[in-house]
N, CA, C and O of each residue as an XYZ file, in Angstrom:
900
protein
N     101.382     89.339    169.210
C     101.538     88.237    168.263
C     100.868     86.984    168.833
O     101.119     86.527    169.948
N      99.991     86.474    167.960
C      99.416     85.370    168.543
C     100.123     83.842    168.724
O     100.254     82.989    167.846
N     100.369     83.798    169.569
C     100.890     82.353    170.435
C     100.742     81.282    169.379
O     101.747     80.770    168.885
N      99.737     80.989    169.081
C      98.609     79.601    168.290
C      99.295     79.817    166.372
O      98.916     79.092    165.453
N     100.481     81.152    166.190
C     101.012     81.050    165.094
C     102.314     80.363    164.770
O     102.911     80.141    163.717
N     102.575     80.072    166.189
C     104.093     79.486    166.332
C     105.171     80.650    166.584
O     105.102     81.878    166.653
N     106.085     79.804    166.678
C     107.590     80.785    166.723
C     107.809     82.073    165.146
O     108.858     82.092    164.504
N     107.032     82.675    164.931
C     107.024     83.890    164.033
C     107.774     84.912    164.364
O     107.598     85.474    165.445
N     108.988     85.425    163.251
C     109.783     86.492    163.794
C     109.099     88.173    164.239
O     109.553     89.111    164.894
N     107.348     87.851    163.237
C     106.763     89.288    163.528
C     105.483     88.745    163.915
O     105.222     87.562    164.129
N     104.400     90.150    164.009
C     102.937     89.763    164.776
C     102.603     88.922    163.204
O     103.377     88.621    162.295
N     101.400     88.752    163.329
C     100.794     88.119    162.410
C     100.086     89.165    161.277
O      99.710     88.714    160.195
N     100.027     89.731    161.411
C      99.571     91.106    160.479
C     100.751     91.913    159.106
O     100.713     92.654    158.124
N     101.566     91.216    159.838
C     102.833     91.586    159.545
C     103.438     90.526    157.891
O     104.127     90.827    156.916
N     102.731     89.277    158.324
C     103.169     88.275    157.740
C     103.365     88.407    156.153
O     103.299     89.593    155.831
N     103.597     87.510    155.008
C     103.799     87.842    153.802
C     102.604     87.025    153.461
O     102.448     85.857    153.818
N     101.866     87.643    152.826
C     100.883     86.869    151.908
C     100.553     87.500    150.563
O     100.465     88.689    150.257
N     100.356     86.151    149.682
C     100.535     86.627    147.807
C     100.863     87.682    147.409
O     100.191     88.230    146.535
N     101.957     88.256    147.919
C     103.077     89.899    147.248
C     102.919     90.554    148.438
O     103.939     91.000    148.961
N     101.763     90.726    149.034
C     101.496     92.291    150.086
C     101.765     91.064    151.529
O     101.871     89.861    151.769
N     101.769     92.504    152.217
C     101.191     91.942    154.181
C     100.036     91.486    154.706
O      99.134     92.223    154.306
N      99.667     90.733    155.325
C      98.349     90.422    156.043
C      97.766     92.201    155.910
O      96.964     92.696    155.117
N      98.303     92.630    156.679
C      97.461     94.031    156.873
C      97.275     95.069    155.459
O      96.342     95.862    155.328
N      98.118     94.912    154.698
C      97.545     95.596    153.508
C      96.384     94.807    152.674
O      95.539     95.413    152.015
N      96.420     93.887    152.743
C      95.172     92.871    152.371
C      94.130     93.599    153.163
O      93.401     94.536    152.838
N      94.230     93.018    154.140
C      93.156     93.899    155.203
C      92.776     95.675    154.834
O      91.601     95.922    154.562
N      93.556     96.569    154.839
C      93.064     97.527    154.552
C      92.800     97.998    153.078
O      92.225     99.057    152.828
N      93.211     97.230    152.230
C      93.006     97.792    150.542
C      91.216     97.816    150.431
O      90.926     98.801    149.752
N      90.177     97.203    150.790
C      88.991     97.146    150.607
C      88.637     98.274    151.143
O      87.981     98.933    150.336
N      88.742     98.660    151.891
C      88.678    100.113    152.860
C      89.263    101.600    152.655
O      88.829    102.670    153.084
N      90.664    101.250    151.665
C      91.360    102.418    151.001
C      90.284    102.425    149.716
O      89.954    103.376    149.007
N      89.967    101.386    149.681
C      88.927    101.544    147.590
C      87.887    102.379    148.146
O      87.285    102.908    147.212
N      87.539    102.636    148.978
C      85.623    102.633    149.209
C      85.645    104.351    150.124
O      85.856    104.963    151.171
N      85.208    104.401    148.598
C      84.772    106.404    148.690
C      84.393    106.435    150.110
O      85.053    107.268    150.732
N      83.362    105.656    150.960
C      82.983    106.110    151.928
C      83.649    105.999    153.239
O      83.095    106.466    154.234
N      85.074    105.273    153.335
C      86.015    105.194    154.469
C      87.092    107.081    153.984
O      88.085    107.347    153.307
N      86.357    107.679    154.606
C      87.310    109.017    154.362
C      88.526    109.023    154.797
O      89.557    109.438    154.269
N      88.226    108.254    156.362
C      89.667    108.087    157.289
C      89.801    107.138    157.907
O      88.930    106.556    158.553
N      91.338    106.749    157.746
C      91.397    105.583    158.562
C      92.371    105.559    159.430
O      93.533    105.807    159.109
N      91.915    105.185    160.909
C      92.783    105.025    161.735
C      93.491    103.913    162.252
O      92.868    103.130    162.969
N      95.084    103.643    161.931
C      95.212    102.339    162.170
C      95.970    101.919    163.932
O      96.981    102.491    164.338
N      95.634    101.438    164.298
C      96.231    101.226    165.889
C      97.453    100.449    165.798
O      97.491     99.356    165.233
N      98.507    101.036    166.381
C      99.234    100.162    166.678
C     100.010     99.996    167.896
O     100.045    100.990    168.621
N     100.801     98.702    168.383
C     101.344     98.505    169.542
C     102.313     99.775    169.667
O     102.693    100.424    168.692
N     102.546     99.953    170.553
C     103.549    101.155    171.242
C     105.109    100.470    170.615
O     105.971    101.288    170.296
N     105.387     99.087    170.474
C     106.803     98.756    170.404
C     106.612     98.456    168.554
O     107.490     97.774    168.026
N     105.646     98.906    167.817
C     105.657     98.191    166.836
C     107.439     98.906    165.844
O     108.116     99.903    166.093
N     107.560     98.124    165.062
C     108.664     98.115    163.971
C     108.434     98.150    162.775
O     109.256     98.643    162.002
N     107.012     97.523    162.263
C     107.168     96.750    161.062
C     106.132     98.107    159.740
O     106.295     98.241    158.527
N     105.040     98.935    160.798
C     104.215     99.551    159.983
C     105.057    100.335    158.929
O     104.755    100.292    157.736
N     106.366    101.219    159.501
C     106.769    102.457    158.990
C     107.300    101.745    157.657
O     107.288    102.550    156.726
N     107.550    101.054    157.455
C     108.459    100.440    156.516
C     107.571     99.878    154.841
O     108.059     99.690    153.727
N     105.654     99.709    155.502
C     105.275     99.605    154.252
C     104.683    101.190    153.402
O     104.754    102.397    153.632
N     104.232    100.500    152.582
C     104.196    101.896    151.449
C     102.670    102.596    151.889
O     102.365    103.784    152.001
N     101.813    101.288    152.097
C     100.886    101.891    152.697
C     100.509    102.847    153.953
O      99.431    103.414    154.131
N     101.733    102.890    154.831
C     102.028    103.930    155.802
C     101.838    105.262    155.327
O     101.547    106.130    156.150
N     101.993    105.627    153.805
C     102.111    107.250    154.026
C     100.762    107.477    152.986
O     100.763    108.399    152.171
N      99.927    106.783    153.080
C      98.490    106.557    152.218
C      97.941    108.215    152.786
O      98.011    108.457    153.991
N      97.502    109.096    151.979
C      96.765    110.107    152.811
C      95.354    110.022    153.769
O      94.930    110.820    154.605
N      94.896    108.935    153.373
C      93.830    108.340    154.286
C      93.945    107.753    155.628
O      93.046    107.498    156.430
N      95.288    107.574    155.731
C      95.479    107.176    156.981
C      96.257    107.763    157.863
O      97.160    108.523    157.513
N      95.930    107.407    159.416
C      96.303    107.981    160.435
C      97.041    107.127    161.641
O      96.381    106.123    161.910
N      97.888    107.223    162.206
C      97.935    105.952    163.202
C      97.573    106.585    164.699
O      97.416    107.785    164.928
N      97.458    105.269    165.871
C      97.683    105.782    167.202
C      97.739    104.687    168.026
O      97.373    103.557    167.701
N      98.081    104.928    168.829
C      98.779    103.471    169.582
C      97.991    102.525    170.655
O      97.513    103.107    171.629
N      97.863    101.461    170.578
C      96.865    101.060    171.381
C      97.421    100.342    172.437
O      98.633    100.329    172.650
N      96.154     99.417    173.478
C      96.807     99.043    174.652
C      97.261     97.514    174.341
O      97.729     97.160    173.259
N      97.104     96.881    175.171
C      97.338     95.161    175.625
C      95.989     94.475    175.075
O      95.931     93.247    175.016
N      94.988     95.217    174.704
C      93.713     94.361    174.917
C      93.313     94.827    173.332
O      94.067     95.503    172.632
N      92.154     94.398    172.958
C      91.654     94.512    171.683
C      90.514     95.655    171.947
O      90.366     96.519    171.082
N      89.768     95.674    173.032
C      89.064     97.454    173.866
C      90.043     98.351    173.793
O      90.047     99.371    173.104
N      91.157     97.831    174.751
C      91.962     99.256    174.574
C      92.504     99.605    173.337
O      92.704    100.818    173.279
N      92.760     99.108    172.507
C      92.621     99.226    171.148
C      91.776     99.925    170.321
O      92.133    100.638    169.383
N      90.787     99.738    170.635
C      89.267    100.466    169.553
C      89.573    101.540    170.361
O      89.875    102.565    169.751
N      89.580    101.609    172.033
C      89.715    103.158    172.406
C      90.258    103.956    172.324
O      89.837    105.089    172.558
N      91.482    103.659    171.937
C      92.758    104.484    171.605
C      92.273    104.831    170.084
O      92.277    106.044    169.877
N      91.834    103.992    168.912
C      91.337    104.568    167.946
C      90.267    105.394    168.068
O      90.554    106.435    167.476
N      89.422    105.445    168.432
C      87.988    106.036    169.243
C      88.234    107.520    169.476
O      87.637    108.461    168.953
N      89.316    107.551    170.438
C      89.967    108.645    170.755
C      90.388    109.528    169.882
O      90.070    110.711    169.762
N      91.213    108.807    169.203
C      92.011    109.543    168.125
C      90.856    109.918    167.131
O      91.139    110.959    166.538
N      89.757    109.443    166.799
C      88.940    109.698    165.522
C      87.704    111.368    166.488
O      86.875    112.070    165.909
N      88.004    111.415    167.579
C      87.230    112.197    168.165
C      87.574    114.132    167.714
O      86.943    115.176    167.873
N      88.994    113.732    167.074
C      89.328    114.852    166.128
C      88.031    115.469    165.255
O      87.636    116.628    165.379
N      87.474    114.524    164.396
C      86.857    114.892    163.470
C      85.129    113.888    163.957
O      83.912    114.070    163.989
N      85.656    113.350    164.104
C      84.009    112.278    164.239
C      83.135    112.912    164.938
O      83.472    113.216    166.082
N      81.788    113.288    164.469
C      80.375    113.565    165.476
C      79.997    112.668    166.176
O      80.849    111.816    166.424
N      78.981    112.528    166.614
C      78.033    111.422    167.257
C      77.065    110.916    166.619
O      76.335    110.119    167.208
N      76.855    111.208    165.446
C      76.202    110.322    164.230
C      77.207    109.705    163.215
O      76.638    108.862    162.521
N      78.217    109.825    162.981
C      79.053    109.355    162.165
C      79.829    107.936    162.613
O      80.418    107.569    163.630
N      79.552    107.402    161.454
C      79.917    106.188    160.987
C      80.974    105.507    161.738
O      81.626    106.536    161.914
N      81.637    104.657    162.292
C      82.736    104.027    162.667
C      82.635    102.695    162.402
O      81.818    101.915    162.892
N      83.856    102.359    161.274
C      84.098    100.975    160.873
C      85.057     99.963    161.789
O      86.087    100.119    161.134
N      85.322     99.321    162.520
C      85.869     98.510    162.823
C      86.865     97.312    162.658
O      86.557     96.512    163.541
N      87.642     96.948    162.122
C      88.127     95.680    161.180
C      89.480     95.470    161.547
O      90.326     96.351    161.701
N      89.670     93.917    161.713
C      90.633     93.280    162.395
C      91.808     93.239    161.075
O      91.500     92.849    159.948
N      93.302     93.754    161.482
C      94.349     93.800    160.718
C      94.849     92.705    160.470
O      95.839     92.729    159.739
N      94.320     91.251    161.017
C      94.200     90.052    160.472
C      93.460     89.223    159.835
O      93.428     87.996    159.931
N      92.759     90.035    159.066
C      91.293     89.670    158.144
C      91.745     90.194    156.891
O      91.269     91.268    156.524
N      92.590     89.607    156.174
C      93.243     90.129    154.797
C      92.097     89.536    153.453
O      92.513     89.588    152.296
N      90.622     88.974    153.749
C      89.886     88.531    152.728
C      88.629     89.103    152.737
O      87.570     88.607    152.353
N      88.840     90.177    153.204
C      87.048     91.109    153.075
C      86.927     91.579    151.820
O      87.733     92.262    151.189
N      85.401     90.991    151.350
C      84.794     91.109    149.814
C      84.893     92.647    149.645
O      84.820     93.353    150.651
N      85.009     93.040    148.772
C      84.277     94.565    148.495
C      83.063     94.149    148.668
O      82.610     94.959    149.477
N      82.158     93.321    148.397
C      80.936     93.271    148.116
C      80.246     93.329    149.568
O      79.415     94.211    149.788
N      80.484     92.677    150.259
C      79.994     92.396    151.293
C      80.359     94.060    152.239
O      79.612     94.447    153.138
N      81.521     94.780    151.830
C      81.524     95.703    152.730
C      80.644     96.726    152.554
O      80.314     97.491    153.460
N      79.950     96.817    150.597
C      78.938     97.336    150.136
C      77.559     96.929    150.641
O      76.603     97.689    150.487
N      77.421     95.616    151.308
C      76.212     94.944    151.445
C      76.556     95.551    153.164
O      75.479     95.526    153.759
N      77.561     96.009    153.998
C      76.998     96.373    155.163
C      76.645     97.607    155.128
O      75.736     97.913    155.901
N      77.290     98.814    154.152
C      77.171    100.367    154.317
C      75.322    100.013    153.905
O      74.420    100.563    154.538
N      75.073     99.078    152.824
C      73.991     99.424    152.327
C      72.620     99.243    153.362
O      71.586     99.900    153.247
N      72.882     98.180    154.405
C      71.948     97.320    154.737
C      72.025     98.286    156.027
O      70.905     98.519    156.482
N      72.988     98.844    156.655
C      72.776     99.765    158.121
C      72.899    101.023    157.742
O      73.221    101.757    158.676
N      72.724    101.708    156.417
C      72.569    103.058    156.443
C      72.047    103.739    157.432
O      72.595    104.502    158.227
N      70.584    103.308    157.303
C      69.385    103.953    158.034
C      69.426    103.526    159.611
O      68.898    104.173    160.515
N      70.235    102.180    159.778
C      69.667    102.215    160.902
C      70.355    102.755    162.460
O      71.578    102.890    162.480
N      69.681    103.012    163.557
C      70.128    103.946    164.761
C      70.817    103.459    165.275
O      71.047    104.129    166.281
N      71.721    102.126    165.251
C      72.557    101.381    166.442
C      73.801    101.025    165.079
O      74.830    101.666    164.863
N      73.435    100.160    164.535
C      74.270     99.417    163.582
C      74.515     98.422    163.693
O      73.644     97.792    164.293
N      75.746     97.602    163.253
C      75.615     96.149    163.209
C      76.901     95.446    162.707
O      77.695     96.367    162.511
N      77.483     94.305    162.410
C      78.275     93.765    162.284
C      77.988     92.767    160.822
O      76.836     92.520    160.464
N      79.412     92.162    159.933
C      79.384     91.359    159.406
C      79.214     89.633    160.129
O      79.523     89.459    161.307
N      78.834     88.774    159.491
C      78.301     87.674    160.354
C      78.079     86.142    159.492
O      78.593     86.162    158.373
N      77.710     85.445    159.694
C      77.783     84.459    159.120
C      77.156     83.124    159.778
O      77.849     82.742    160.720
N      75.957     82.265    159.516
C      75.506     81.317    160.075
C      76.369     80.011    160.561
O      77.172     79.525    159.765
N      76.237     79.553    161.609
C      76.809     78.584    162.170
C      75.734     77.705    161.218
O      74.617     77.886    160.734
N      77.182     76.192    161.254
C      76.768     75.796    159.643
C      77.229     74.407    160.346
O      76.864     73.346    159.841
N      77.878     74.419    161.290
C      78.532     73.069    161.716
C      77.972     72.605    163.372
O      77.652     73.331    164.313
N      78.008     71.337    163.277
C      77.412     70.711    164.783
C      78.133     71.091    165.989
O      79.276     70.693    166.212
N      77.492     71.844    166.758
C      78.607     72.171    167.831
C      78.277     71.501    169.375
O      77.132     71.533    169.828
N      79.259     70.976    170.021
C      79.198     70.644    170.820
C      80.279     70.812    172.304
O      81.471     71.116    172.329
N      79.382     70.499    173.416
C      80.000     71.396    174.600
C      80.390     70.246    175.151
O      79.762     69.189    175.211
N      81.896     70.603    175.713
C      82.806     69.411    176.058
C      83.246     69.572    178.086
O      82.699     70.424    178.787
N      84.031     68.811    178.497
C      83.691     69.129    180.094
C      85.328     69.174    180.037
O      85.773     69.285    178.895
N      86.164     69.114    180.955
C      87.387     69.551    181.577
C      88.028     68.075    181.056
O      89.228     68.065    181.331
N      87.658     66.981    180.473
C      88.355     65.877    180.056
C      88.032     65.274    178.211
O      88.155     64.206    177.611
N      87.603     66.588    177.891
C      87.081     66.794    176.498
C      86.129     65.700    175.985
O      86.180     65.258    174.837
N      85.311     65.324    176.870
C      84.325     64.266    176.843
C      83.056     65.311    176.627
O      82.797     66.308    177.300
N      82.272     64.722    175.366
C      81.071     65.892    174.770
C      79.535     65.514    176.221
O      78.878     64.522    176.533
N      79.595     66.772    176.627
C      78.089     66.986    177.541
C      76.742     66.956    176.755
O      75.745     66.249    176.897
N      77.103     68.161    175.703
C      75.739     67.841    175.036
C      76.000     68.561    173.908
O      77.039     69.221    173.951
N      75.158     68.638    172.612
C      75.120     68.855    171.508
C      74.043     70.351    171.191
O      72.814     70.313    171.133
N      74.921     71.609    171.017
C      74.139     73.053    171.558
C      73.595     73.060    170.031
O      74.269     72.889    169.016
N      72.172     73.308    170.133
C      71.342     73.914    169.291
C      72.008     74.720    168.254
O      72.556     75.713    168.734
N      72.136     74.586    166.884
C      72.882     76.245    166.177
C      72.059     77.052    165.421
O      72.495     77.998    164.765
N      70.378     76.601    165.492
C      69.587     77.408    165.234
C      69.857     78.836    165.979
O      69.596     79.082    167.157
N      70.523     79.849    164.883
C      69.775     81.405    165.485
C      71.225     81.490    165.639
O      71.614     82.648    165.792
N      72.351     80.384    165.642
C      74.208     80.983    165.284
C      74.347     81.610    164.933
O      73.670     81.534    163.908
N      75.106     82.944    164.932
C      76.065     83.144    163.473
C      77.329     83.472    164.420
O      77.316     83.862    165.588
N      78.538     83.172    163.489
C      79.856     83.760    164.268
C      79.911     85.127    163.584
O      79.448     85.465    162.494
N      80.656     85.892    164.581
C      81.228     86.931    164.252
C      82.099     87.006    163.502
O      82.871     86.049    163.444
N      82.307     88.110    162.679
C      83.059     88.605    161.620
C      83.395     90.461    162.049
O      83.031     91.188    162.973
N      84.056     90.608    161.113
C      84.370     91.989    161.113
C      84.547     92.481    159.431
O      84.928     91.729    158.533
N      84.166     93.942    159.268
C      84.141     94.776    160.337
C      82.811     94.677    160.731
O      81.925     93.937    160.303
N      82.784     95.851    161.946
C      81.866     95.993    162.788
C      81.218     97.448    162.557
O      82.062     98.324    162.744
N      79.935     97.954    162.197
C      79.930     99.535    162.046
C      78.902    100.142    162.847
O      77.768     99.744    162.579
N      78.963    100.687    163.425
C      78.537    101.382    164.527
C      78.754    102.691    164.637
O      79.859    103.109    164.291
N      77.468    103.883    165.281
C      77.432    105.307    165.330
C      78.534    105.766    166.309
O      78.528    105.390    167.481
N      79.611    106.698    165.736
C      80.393    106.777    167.012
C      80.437    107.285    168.256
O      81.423    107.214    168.990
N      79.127    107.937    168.602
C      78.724    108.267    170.113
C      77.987    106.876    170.602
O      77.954    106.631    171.808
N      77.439    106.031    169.718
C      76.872    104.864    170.912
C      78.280    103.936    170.978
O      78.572    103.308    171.996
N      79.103    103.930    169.780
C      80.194    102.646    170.345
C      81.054    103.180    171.124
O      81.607    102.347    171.841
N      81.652    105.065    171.387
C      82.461    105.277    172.039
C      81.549    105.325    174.045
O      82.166    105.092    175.084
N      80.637    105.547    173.983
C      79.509    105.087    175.166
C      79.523    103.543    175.346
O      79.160    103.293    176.496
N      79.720    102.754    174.857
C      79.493    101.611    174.993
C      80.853    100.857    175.033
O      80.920     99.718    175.495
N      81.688    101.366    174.651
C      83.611    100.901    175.531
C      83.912    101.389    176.402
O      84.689    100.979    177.264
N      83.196    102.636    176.332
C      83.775    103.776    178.069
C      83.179    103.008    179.188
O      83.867    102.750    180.176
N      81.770    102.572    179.084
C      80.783    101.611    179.509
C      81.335    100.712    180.191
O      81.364    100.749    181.421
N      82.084     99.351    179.160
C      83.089     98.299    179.847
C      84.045     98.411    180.294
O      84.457     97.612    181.135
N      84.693     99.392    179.902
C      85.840     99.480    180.724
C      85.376    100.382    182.303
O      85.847    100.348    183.440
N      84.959    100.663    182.072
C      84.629    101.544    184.015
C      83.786    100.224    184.698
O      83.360    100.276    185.852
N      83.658     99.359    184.057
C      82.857     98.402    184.763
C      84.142     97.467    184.501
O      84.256     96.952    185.613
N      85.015     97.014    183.838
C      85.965     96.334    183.762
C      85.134     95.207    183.437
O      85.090     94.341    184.310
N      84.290     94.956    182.122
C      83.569     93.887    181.592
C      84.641     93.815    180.528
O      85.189     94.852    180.156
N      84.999     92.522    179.972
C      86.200     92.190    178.881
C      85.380     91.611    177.945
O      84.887     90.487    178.028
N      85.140     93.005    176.364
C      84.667     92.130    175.062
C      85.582     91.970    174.679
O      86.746     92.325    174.864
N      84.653     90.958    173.656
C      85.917     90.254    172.413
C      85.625     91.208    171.400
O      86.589     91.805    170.922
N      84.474     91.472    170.974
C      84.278     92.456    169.791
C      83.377     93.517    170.127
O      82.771     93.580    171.197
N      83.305     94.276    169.279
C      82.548     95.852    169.586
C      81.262     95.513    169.850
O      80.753     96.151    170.771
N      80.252     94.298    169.054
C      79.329     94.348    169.194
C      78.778     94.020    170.844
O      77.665     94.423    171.184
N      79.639     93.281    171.781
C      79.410     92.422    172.645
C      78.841     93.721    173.519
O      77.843     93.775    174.238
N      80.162     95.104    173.100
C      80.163     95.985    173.826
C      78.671     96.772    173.549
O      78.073     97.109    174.571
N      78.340     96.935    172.874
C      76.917     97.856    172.191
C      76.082     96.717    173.136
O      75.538     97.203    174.128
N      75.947     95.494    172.970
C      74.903     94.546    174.073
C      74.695     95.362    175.085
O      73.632     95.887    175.414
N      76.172     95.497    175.777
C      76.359     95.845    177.242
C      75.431     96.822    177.307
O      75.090     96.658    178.478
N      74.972     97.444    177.036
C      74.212     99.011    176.849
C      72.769     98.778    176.824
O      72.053     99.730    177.134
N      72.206     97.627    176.496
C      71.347     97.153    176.200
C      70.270     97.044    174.698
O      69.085     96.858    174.424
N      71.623     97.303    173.989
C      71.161     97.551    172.511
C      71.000     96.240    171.778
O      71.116     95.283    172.543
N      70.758     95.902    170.471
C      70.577     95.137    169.337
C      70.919     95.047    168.137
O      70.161     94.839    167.190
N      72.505     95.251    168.089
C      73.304     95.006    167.191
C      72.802     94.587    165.474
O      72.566     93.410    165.749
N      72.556     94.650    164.343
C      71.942     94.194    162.946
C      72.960     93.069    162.653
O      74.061     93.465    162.271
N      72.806     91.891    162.752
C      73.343     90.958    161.486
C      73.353     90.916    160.140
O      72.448     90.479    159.429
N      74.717     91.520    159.680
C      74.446     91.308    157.947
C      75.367     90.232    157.726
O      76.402     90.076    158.375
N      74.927     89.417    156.698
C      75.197     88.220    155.874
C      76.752     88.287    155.183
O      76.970     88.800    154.085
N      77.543     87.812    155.845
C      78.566     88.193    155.066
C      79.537     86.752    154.693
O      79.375     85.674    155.265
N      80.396     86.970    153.786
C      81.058     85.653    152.825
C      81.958     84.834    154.391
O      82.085     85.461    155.444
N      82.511     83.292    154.188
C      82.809     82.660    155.310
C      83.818     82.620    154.913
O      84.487     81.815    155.561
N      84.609     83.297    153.773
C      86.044     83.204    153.563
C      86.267     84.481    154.312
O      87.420     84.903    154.227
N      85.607     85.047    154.879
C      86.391     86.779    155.427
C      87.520     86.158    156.726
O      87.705     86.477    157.900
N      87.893     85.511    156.149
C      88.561     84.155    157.952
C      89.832     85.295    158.318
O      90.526     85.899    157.501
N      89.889     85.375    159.944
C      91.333     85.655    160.670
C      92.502     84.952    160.324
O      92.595     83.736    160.164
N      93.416     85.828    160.216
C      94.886     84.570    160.277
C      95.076     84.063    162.189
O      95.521     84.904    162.969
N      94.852     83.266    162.472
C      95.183     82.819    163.835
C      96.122     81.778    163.974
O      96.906     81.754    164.923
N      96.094     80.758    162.935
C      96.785     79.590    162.709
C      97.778     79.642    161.782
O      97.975     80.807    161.438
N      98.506     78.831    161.218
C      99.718     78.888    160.585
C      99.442     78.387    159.192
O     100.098     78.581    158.169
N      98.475     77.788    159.345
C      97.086     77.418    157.616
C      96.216     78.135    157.075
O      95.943     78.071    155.877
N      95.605     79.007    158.007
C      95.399     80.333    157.486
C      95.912     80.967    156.380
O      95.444     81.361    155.312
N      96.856     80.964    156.841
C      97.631     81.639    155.442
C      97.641     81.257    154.252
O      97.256     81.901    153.275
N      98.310     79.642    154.290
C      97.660     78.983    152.960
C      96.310     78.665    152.309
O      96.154     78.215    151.174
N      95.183     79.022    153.369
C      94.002     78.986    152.960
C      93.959     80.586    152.559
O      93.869     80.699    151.336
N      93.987     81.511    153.059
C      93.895     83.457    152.588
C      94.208     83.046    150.784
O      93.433     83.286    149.858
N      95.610     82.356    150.686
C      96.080     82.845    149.569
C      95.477     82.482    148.747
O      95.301     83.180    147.749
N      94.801     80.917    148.914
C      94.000     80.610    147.908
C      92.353     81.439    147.817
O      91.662     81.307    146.807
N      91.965     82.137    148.814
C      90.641     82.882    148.526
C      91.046     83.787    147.936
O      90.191     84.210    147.158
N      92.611     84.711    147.886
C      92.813     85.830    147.418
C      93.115     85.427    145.863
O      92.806     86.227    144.979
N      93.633     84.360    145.589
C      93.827     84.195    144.298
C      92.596     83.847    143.457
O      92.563     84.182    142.273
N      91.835     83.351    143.886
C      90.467     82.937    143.436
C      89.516     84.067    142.984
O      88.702     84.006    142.063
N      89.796     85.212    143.885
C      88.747     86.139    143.655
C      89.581     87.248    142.905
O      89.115     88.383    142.810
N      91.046     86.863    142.269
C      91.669     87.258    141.054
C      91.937     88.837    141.220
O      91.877     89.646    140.295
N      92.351     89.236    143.029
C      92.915     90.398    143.193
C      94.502     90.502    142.780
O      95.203     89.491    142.773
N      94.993     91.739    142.452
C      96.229     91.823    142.392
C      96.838     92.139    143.563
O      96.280     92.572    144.571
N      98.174     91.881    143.389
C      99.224     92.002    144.245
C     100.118     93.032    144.109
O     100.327     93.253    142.916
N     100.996     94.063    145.161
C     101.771     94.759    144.904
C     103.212     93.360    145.475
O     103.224     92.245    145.996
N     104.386     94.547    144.852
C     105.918     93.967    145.533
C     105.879     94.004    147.017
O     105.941     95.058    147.649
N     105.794     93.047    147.458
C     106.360     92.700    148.889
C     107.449     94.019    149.204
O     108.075     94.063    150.263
């Protein structure tokens, strides 16, 4: 559970937003889309809260338990998808606190990395002045944002180069933040696709009131809480 949400009785995934959970938000774009056959969802070893929604007994989905870290996480899913997954097949990625992913945009990544041999991530241009501050939050200098984009999720990648490319950091004990950092490590070149700047994390406690208004806007329905 993230710290930066306050005193919250559950993780943040968990939370209530417009009828459903953070995380059913998050996975309904992914249950719609013929081409997610399976989905594996990770969860903490102490969790409480999954068994209890409806989306738990979805036939598309699978669970398995992950570590302390957001790597050990994908690996424990990684693992578990090694049931059925080749080494050309597809692996989607996507944070259970990202309850505003377009359909469109998840159509604009299957479409745009079909073909290609590595894959690539959703993304988005740095749009704002950024600047680098010193240990007394006094600005050093003002970083270029030509050639920005922040990361987004999901992330889709072949599952023999991304499960090579976490086995990778972790035996070297290099700490990513996201899958793509890990595919770098390897010495690869990740695809940037263009994706919407509402796909936002819940991290903050406004988040939420900002989700609800992108979710209401783009005039999805809601199930009963």
């Amino acid at each position: 559970m993230s710290r930066r949400m306050g005193p919250q009785s559950m993780p943040k995934q968990y939370l209530a937003l417009a009828g459903r959970r953070v995380i059913e938000w998050s996975l309904a774009p992914l249950l719609d889309h013929a081409a997610c056959r399976r989905i594996i969802v990770v969860l903490s070893r102490d969790d409480v809260h999954w068994a209890s929604l409806p989306v738990a007994n979805h036939p598309k989905i699978a669970i398995a338990i992950g570590g302390d870290e957001r790597a050990d996480s994908v690996r424990a899913g990684l693992t578990a998808a090694c049931v059925q997954a080749n080494e050309r097949d597809w692996i989607l990625v996507h944070d259970a606190a990202r309850p505003c992913l377009a359909a469109a945009d998840l159509v604009r990544l299957f479409e745009q990395l079909q073909d290609d041999e590595v894959g690539g991530l959703l993304a988005t241009p740095v749009v704002d002045t950024l600047k680098q501050v010193d240990e007394s939050q006094r600005v050093v200098q003002t970083v270029p944002r030509e050639r920005l984009w922040r990361a987004l999720t999901p992330q889709l990648f072949r599952f023999g180069i991304l499960m090579r490319a976490m086995t990778h950091c972790a035996k070297r004990q290099f700490a990513v933040t996201d899958e793509a950092q890990a595919i770098e490590a390897l010495g690869l070149r990740p695809q940037v696709v263009a994706g919407d700047a509402d796909n936002i994390k819940i991290t903050l406690p406004e988040d939420l009131v900002r989700a609800a208004r992108i979710l209401d806007a783009s005039g999805q329905d809601a199930t009963p809480e």
